[in-house]
N, C-alpha and C positions, 0 to 999 in steps of 0.2 A: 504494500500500500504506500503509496507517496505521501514525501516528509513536507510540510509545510511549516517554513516561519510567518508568523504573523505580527506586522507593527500595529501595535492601537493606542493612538495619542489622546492621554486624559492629562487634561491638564492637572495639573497638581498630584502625579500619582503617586509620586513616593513619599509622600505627607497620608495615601489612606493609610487609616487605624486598620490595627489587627481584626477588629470585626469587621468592616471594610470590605477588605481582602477575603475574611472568611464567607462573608454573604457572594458575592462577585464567584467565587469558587463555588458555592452549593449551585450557582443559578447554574453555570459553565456543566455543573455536573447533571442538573435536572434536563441542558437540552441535549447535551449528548445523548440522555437515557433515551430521551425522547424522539434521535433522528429518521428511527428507523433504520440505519447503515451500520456498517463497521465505521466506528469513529476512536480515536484514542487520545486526550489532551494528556499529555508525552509532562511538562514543566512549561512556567512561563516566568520571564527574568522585570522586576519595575526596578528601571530606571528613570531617574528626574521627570519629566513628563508624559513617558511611552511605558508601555507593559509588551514585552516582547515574548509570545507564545510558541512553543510547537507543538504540533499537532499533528496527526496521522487521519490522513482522510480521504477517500476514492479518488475525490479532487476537490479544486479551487471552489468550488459555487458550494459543495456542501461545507468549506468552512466561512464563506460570507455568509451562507442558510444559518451557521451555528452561530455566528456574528447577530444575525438580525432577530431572529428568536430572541436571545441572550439580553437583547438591547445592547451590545457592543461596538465600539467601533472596529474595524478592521481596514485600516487604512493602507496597508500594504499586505498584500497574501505572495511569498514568493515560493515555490517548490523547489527545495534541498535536491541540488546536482549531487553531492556526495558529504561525504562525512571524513573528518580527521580529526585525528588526535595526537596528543606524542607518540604513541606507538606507531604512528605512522610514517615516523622517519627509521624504522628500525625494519622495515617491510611487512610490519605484522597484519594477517587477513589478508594478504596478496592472493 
């Protein structure tokens, strides 16, 4: 299933409270339940004003679909070409 980063610009995000982030997360969870698809929200990183997500998803329109349900924004959806990490310079998973 293809990897999806997702940018969602809220203002002021790294100032939500711990409940906040916890509400935001139950919803994220209720619409996935709710897609009908294979869906997976993977982590999502807040930084200053963006909350930057991944996600696993058939494709692009079902994570604006989980965007718009959600009331999210999804300002950038871009699908992961690949994946690295420091193992990666060692040739490991070739």
């Amino acid at each position: 299933m293809p990897t999806y980063v997702i940018e969602r610009e809220i203002s002021g995000a790294s100032k939500l409270s711990p409940q906040q982030l916890k509400d935001i997360s139950a919803k994220s969870n209720e619409v996935v339940a709710g897609l009908g698809v294979p869906y997976r929200w993977i982590t999502s990183y807040v930084a200053g004003d963006k909350i930057y997500c991944v996600h696993e998803a058939p494709s692009a329109d079902v994570v604006l679909q989980h965007a718009r349900e959600g009331g999210f924004p999804a300002n950038r959806v871009t699908e992961v070409a690949a994946f690295i990490d420091p193992s990666t310079a060692d040739g490991i998973g070739e």
